[in-house]
Backbone as numpy.savetxt, mean C-alpha at the origin, in Angstrom:
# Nx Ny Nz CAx CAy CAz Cx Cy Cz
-17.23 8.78 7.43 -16.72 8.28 6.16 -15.27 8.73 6.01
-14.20 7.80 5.45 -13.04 8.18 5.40 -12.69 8.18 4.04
-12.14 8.95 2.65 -11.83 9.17 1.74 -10.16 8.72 1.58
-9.89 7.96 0.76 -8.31 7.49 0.85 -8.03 7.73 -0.66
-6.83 8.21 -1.07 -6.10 8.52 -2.31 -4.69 8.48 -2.22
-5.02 7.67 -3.14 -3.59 7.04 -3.81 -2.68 7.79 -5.11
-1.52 7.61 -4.94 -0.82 8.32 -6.05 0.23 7.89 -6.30
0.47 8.03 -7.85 2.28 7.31 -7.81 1.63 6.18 -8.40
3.04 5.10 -8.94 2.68 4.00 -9.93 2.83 4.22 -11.22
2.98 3.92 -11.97 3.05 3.68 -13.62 3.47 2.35 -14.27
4.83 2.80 -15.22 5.19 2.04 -15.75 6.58 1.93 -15.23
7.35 0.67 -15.36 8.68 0.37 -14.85 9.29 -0.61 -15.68
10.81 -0.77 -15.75 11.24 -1.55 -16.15 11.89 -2.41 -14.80
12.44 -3.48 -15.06 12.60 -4.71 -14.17 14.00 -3.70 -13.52
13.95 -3.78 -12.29 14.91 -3.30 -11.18 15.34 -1.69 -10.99
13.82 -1.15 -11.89 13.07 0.49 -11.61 12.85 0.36 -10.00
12.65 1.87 -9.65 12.41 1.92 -8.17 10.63 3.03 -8.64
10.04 2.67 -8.28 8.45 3.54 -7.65 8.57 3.93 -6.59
7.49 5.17 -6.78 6.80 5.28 -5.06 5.39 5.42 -5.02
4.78 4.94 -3.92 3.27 5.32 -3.90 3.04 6.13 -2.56
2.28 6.88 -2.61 1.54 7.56 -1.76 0.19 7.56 -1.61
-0.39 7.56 0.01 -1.68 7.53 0.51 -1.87 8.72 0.98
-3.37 9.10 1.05 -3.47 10.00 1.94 -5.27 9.80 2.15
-5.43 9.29 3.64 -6.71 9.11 4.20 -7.51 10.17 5.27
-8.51 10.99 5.37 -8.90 12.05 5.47 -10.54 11.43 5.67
-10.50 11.47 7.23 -11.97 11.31 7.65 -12.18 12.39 9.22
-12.60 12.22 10.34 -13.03 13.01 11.24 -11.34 13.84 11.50
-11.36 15.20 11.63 -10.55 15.76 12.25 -9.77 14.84 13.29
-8.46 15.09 13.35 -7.82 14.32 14.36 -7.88 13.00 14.66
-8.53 12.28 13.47 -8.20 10.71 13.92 -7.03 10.05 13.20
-6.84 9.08 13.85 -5.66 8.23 13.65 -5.75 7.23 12.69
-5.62 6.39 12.12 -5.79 5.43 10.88 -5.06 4.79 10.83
-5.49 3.10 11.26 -4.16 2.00 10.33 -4.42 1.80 9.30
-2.60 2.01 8.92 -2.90 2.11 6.86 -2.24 0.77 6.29
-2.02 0.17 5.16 -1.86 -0.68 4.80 -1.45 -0.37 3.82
-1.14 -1.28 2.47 -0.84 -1.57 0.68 -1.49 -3.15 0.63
-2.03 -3.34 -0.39 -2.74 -4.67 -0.62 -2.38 -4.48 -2.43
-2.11 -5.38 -3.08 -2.12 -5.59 -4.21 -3.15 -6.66 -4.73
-3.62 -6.76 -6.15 -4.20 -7.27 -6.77 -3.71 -7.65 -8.55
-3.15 -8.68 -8.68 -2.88 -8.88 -10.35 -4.20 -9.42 -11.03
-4.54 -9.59 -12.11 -5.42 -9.95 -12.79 -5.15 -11.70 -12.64
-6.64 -11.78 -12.41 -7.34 -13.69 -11.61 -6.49 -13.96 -10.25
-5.65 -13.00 -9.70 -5.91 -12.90 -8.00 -6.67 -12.69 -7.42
-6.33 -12.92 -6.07 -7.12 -12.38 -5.14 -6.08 -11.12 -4.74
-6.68 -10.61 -3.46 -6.04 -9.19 -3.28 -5.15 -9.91 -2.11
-4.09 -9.73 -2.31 -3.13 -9.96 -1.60 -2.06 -8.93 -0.71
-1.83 -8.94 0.46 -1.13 -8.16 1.75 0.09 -7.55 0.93
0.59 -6.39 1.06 1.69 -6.30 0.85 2.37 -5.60 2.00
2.11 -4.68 2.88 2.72 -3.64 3.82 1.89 -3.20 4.72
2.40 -3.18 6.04 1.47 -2.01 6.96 2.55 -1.31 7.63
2.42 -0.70 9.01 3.29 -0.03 9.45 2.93 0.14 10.73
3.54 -0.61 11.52 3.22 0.16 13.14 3.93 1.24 13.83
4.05 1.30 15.04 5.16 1.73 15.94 6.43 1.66 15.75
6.09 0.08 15.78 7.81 -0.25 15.49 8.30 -0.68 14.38
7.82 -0.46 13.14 8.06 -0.35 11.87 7.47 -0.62 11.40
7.92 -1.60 9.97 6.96 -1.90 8.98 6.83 -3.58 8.91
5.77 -3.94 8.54 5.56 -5.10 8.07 5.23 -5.55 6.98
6.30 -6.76 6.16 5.95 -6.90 5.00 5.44 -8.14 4.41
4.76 -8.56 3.31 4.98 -9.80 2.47 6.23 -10.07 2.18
6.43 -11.70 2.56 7.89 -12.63 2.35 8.31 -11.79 0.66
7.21 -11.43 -0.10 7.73 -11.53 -1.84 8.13 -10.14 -1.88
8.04 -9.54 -1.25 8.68 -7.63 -0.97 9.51 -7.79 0.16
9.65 -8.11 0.96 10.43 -7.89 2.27 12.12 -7.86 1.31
12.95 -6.45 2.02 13.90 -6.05 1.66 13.77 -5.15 0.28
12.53 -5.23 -0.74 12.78 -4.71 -1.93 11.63 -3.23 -1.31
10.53 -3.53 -1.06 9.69 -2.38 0.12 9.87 -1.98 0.88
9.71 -0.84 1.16 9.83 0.20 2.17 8.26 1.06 2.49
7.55 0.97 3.63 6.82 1.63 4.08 6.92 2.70 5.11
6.26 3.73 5.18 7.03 4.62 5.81 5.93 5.78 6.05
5.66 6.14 7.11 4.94 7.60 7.47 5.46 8.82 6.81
4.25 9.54 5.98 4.38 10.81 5.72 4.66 12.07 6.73
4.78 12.88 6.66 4.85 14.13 7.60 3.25 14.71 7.89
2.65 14.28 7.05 0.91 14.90 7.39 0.03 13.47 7.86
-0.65 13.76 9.22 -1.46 12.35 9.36 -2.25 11.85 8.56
-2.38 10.72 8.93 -2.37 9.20 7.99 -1.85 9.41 6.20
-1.14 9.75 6.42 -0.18 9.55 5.27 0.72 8.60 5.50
0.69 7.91 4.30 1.90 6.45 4.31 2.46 6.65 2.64
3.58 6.24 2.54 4.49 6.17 1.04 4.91 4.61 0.88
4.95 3.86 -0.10 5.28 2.87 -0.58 6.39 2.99 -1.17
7.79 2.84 -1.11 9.27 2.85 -1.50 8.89 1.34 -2.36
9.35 1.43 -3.64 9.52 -0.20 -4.14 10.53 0.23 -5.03
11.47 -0.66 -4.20 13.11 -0.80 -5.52 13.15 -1.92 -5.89
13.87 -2.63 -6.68 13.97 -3.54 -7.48 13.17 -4.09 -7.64
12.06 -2.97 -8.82 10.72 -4.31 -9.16 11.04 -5.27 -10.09
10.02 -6.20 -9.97 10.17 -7.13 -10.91 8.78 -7.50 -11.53
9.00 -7.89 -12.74 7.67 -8.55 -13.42 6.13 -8.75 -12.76
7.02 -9.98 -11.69 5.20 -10.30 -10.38 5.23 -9.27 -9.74
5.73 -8.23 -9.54 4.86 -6.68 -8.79 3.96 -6.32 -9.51
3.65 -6.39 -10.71 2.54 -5.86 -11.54 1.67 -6.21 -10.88
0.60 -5.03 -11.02 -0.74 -5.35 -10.08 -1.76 -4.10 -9.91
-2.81 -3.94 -9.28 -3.11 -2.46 -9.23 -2.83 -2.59 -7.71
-2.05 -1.64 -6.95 -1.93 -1.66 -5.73 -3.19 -0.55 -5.08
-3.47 -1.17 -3.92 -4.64 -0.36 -3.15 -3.88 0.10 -1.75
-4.45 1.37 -1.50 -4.36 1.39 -0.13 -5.17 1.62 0.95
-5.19 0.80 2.17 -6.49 0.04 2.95 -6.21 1.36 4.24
-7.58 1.37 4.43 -7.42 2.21 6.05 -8.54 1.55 7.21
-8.02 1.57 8.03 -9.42 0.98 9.39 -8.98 2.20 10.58
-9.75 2.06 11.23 -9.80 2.85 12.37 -8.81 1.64 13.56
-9.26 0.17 13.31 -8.68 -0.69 13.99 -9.06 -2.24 13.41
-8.31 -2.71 12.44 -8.38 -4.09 11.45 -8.23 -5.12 12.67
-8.81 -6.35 12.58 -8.87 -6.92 13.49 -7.32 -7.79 13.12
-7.45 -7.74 12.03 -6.17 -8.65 11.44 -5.71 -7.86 10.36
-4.03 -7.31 10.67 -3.85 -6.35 9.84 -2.83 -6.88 8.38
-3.11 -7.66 8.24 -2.80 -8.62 7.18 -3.88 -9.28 5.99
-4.99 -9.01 6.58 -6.37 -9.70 5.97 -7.28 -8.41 5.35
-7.42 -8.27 3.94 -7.86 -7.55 3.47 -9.58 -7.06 4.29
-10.27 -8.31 4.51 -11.29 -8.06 4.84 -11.26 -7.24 6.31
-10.47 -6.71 6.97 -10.37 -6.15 8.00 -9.93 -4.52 7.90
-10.03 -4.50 6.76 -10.14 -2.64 6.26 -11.59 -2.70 5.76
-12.28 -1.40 6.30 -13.34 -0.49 5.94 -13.24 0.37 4.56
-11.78 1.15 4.51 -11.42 2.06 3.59 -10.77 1.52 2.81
-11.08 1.83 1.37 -9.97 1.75 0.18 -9.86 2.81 -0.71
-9.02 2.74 -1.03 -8.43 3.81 -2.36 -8.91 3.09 -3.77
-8.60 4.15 -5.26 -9.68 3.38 -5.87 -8.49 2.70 -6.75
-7.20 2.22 -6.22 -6.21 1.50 -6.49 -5.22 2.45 -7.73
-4.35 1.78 -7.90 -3.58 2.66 -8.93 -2.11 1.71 -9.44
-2.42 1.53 -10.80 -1.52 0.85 -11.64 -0.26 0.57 -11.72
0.49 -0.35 -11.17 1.97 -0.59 -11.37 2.17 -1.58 -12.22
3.25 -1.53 -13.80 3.21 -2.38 -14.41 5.32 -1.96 -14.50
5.49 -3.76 -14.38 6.81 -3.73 -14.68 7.01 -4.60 -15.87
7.83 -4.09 -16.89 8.42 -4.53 -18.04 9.29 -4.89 -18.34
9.63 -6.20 -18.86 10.78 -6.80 -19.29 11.39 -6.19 -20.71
């Protein structure tokens, strides 16, 4: 069983910067692909970030305003979001698999966090 917690999020005004933090904690010494998935109210849960090797990967509607990024302690990941705007509101989650078959597709994480609130204000 892998335990994932999320932190960070609140409240923002339009072109506030957040950060979120993960931290996923299952067998000693394993490795974890981590993710960010968002959800607004009458969405579905939608991709926002993962992170490989060779960097990060984003949704077209964050790309340049997100930043994903490895912590210093394993499977730790941070969510950088500068210039939010209004449609970032959402509860953002963060996803863990041992190995997602599709790391873009929610249904391909095992682990979630129990999400955590970002609201931006006009």
């Amino acid at each position: 069983q892998v335990h994932v917690e999320e932190s960070g999020g609140g409240l923002a005004q339009i072109g506030d910067s957040l950060r979120l933090s993960c931290v996923a904690s299952g067998r000693a010494g394993s490795s974890y692909y981590m993710a960010w998935f968002r959800q607004a109210p009458g969405n579905q849960r939608e991709f926002v970030a993962t992170i490989r090797w060779g960097g990060g990967r984003y949704a077209d509607s964050v790309k340049g305003r997100f930043t994903i990024s490895r912590g210093d302690a394993l499977n730790t990941v941070h969510l950088q979001m500068n210039n939010l705007k209004p449609e970032d509101t959402a509860v953002y989650y963060c996803a863990v698999d041992e190995r997602p078959y599709d790391s873009y597709s929610a249904n391909s994480y095992d682990y979630w966090g129990q999400g955590t609130q970002v609201t931006v204000s006009s």
